[in-house]
Structure formats: C-alpha cells, structure tokens
C-alpha positions as CSV (number, residue, x, y, z in Angstrom):
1,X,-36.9,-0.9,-10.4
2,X,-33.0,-0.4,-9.0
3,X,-32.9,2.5,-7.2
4,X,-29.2,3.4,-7.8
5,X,-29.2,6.6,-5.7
6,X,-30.1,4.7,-2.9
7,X,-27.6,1.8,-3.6
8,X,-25.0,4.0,-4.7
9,X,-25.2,6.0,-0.9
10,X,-25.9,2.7,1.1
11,X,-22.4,1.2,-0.5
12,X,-20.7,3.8,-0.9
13,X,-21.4,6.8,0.5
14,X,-22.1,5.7,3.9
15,X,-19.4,3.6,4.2
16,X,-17.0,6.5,3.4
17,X,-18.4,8.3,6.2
18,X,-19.0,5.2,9.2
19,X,-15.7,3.5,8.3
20,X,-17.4,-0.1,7.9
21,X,-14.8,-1.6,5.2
22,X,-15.3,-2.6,2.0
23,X,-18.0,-4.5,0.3
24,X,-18.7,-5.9,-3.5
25,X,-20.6,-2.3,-4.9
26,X,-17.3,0.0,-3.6
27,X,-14.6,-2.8,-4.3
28,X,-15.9,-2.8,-7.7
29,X,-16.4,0.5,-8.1
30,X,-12.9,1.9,-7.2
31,X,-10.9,-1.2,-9.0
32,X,-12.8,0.1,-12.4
33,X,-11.6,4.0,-11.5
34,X,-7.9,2.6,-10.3
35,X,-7.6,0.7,-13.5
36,X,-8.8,3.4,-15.3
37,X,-6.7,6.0,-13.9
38,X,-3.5,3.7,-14.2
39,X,-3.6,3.0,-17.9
40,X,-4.1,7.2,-18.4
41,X,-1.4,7.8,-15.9
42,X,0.7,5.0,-18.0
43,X,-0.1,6.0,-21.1
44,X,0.6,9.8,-20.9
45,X,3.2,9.8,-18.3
46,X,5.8,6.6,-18.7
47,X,5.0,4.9,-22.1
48,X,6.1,8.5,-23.2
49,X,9.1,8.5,-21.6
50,X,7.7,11.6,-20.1
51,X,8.8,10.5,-16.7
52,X,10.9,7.2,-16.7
53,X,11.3,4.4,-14.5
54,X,14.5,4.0,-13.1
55,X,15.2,2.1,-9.6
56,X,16.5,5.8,-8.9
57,X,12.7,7.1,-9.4
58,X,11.1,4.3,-7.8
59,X,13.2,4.9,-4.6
60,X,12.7,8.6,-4.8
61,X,8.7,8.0,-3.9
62,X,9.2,5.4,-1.2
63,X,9.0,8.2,1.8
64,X,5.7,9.6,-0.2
65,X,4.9,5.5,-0.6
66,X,5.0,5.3,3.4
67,X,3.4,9.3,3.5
68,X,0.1,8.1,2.6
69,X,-0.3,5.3,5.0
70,X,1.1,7.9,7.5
71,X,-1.3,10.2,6.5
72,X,-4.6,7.8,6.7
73,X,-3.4,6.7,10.5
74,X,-3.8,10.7,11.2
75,X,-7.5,10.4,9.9
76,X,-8.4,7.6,12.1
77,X,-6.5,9.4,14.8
78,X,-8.9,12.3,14.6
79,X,-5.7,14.5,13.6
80,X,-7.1,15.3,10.3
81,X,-10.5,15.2,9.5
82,X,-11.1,16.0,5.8
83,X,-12.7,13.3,3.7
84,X,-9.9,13.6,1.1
85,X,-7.6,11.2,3.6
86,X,-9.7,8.3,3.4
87,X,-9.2,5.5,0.3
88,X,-9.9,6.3,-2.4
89,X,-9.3,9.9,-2.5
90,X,-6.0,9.9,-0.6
91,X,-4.2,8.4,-3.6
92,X,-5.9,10.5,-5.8
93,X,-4.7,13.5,-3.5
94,X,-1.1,12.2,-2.8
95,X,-0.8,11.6,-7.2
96,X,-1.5,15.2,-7.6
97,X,1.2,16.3,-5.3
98,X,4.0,14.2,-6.2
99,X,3.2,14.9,-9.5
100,X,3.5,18.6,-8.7
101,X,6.8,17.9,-6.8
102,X,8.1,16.0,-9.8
103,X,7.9,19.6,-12.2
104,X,9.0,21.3,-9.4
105,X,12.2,19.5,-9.1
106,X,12.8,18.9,-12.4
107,X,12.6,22.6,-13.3
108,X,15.1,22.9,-10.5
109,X,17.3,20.7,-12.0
110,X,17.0,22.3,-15.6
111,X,17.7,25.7,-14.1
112,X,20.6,24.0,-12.0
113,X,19.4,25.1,-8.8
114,X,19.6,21.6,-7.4
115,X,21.5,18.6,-8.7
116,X,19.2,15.9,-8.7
117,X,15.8,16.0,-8.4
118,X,14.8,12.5,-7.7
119,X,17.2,12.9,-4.5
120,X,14.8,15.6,-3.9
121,X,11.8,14.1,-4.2
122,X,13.3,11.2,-1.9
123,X,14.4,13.7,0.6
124,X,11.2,16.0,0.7
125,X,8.6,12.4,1.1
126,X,10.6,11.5,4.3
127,X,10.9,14.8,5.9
128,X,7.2,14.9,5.2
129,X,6.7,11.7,6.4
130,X,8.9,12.6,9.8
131,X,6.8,15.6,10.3
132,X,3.5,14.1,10.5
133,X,4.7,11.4,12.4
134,X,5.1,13.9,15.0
135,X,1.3,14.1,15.7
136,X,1.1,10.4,16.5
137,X,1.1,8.7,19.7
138,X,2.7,5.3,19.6
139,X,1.5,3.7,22.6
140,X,2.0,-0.1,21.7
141,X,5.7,0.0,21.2
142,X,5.5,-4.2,21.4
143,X,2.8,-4.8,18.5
144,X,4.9,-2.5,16.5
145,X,8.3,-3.7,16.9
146,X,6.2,-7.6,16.8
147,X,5.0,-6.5,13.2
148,X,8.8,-5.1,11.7
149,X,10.3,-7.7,13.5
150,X,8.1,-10.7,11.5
151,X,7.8,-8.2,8.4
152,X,12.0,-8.0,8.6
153,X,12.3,-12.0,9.1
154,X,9.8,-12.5,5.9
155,X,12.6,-10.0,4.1
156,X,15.7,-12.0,5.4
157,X,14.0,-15.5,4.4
158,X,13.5,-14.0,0.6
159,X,16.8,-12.4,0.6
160,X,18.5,-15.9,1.1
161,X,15.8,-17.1,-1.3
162,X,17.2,-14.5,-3.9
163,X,20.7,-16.3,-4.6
164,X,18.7,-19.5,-5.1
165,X,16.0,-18.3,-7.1
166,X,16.4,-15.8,-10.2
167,X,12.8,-14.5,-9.9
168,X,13.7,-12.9,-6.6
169,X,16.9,-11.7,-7.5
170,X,14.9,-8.7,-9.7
171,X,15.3,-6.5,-6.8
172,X,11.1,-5.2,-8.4
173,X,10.1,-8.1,-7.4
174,X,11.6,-9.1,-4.2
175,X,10.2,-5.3,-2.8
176,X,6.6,-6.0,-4.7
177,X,6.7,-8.6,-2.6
178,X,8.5,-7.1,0.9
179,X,5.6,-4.8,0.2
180,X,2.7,-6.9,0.3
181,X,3.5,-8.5,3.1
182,X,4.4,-5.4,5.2
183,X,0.3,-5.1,4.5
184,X,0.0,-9.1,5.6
185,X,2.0,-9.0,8.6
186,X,0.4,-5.6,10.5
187,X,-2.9,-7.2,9.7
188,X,-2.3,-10.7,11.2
189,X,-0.9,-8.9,14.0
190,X,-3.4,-6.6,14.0
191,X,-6.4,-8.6,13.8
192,X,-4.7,-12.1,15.8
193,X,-4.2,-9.7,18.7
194,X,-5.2,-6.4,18.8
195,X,-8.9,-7.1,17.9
196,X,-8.5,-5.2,14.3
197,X,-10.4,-6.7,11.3
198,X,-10.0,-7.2,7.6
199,X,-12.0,-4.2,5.7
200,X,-11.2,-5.9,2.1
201,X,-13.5,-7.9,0.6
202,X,-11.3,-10.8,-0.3
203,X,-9.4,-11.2,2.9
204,X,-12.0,-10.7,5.2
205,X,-14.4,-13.6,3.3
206,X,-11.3,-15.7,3.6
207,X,-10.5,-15.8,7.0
208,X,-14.1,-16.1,7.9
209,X,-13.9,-19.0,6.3
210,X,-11.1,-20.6,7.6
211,X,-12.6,-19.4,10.9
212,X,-15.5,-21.1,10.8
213,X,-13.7,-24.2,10.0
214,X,-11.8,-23.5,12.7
215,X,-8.6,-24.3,10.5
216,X,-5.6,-23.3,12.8
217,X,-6.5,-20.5,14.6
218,X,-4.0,-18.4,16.6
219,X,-5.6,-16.8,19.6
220,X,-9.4,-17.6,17.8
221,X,-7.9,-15.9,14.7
222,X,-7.3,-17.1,11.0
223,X,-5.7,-13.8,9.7
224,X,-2.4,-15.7,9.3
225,X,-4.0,-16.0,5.9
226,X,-3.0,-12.9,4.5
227,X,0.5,-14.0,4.6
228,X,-0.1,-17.1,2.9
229,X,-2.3,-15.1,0.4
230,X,0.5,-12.7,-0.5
231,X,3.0,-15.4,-0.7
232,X,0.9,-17.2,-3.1
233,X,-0.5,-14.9,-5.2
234,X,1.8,-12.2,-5.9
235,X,4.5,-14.6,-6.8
236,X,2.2,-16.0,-9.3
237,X,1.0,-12.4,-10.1
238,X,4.6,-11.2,-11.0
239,X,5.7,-13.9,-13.1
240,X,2.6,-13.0,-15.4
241,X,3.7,-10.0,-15.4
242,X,7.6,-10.4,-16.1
243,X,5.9,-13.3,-18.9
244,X,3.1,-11.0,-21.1
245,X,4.3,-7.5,-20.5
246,X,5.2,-5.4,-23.5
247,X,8.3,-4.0,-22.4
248,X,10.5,-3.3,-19.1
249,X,8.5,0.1,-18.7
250,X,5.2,-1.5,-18.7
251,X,6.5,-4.2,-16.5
252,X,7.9,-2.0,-14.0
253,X,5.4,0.3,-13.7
254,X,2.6,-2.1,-12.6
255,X,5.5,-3.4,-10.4
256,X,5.7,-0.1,-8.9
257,X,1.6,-0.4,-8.0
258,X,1.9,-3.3,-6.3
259,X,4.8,-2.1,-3.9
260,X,2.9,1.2,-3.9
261,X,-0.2,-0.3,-2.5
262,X,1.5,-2.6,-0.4
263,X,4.0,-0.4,1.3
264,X,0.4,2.4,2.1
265,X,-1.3,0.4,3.0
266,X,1.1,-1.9,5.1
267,X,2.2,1.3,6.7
268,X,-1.6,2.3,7.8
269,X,-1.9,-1.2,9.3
270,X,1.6,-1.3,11.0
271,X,0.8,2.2,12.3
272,X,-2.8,1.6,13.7
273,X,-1.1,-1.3,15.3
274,X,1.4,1.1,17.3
275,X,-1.1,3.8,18.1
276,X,-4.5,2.1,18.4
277,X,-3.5,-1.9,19.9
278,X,-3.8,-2.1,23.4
279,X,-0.6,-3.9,24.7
C-alpha cells in the first residue's frame, strides 16, 4: 500500500528543509497549485478588469519582480531564516503584499493623496529591493558583472533582432524573453564556473545528459543548455500564446508570469553568483 505521509515528507517536506532541489513529486505538486492559483488570480483580478494590464502596471512590479529573488539570496545567506522565503511560499508571500500595496495605492490615488499609484508601487519595490540588498555581501564582483554582461549582450542581439522580426518588436515578448534568460545566463555561469547546479527537474536531466555524452562541455560543464533551452522554447511558447489566447488581457497576463518567473528567479541565480562564487 502507498504510504503518502511518508512520500509526501520524503519529496516534499524534506527537501524544503535540506535544500536538495526539485524532483518529479514537488515539481508536480507546485505546477498543479501555480496553475491553480493563476487562473483564480486571472479570473477575479484581470479578466474583471479589476486590476488591468497596462505596460504601466507591468513596469510598476519589476522592483517587487527583482524583490523576490533578492529576498531568497537573503535565505540562503542565512540573513532570514523563516520557511516562508523559500519556493513556493515566497511567491505566495510576495502576491499577498503587492496585492496589499496595490489597495493601498489606489485608495491613495482616489483620495488624491498621491498622483499615481503605479509610480508608487514602482518606487516602493525598488527602495525595497535597495534596502535588502544592503544585507548582502557581493564578494565575486567578476561572476557578476560576467552574468549582466552576457545577460546584456543576449538583450542587444534581440533588440537588433526586433526591427527585423515583428514577434520581438512586442516589447511583452522581447522582456518574457530578456527574462528567461537572465535565469539561463546566472545558471551557466553559475554552474560552468562556480560549481552551482541545476535544482529543476528539466534542466538539471538535460545537462546530465548532454554531460554524459560529453557534448561540448565548457570547463566539464553542459549548463550552456539553459540558454539554448530558453531560446528555443519560449519563443515557441509565446507565439502559442499570441496564436490561441482569448484576448490581449489573457495574453498579457500569462506574459507577465513568464517574465515574473524569469526575472526572480534569474535574480536569485545572478545574486548567489555575486555573493556565494568563489572568484
């Protein structure tokens, strides 16, 4: 008989608390409560108009975007300690407060005590973002500036792209994309140098693979595959989207996941890079 107390702890109890990475039983596990949680959070909150997605919105959330990443780096850093900073309860901490922040500001607004609350919003995420910053260490300035410096070339190369190619002239999808690979690029750098390693599922099966073919490796390493993944697939991923989605809403706001995603969890990898590689 299935004991699912004890599989349930072994997958993903215990992994929550030793930090080993993901595996099939959590990966499955927090994709069914994400996608559950997105289509409530869609349908009360933006197919409603409730709150509506403007580039102005979307920008307004890119300091709490790079917060959360920020935030995760100060758990592995021993700064905070709490469970509640660790996937997948960090996102399910950070909605709550930017949700909070959202009424705050917008009440503000109504009772004309600021002008604009998504300037607000943008303005409070990167003074938060600033502050706890200020409890990190960055002691591999080289890795760092080695990940923005190949994450901004990526940028430059698609920005070029854009007047060629009307896909990536939807500024939604060239910073879906940006996004994701701020994620690729701090973990081939990372895990090609630093002696990091791939905690999802997916990635880390895949450059095992290409590892133990021994498929171009750079420094023993096959993590240049993330890049090539994200290149790949969420090109193919936002055309679907732009192709079978209802309406501009719907297609924007699963936009707006995938840069969320990628820009926290590209910032926790270009972080740990900074204060945990050993240049």
């Amino acid at each position: 008989m299935v004991d699912i107390k004890y599989i349930f702890n072994y997958y993903v109890v215990q992994p929550l608390y030793k930090d080993t990475g993901y595996n099939l039983v959590n990966t499955f596990l927090y994709a069914v409560i994400f996608l559950l949680a997105v289509y409530i959070i869609y349908r009360e909150l933006f197919s409603k108009e409730r709150i509506k997605l403007t580039d102005q919105f979307a920008l307004s959330l890119s300091g709490w975007m790079v917060l959360g990443g920020v935030l995760r780096v100060m758990k592995d850093a021993g700064v905070l300690n709490s469970l509640i900073f660790v996937t997948p309860f960090i996102y399910i901490f950070l909605f709550f407060v930017v949700l909070i922040a959202i009424c705050l500001f917008r009440e503000a607004r109504e009772k004309k005590l600021i002008k604009d609350d998504n300037r607000a919003l943008l303005f409070s995420g990167w003074a938060l973002v600033f502050l706890c910053l200020s409890f990190l260490e960055i002691k591999n300035i080289k890795g760092l500036l080695f990940v923005l410096g190949l994450w901004t070339a990526f940028g430059i190369i698609l920005f070029i792209t854009s007047f060629k190619l009307r896909f990536l002239s939807d500024k939604w999808n060239f910073f879906a994309i940006q996004s994701q690979l701020l994620d690729a690029c701090g973990s081939f750098v990372g895990i090609t140098f630093y002696g990091f390693w791939e905690k999802h599922v997916l990635g880390r099966y895949l450059i095992e693979l290409l590892e133990s073919k021994r498929v171009l490796l750079i420094n023993g390493s096959a993590a240049w595959a993330m890049i090539l993944m994200k290149l790949l697939v969420v090109p193919v991923a936002l055309w679907l989207i732009d192709k079978y989605a209802e309406n501009e809403t719907e297609a924007r706001f699963v936009k707006l996941l995938i840069i969320i995603l990628g820009v926290g969890i590209g910032t926790r990898n270009t972080l740990a890079v900074g204060v945990f590689g050993k240049g």
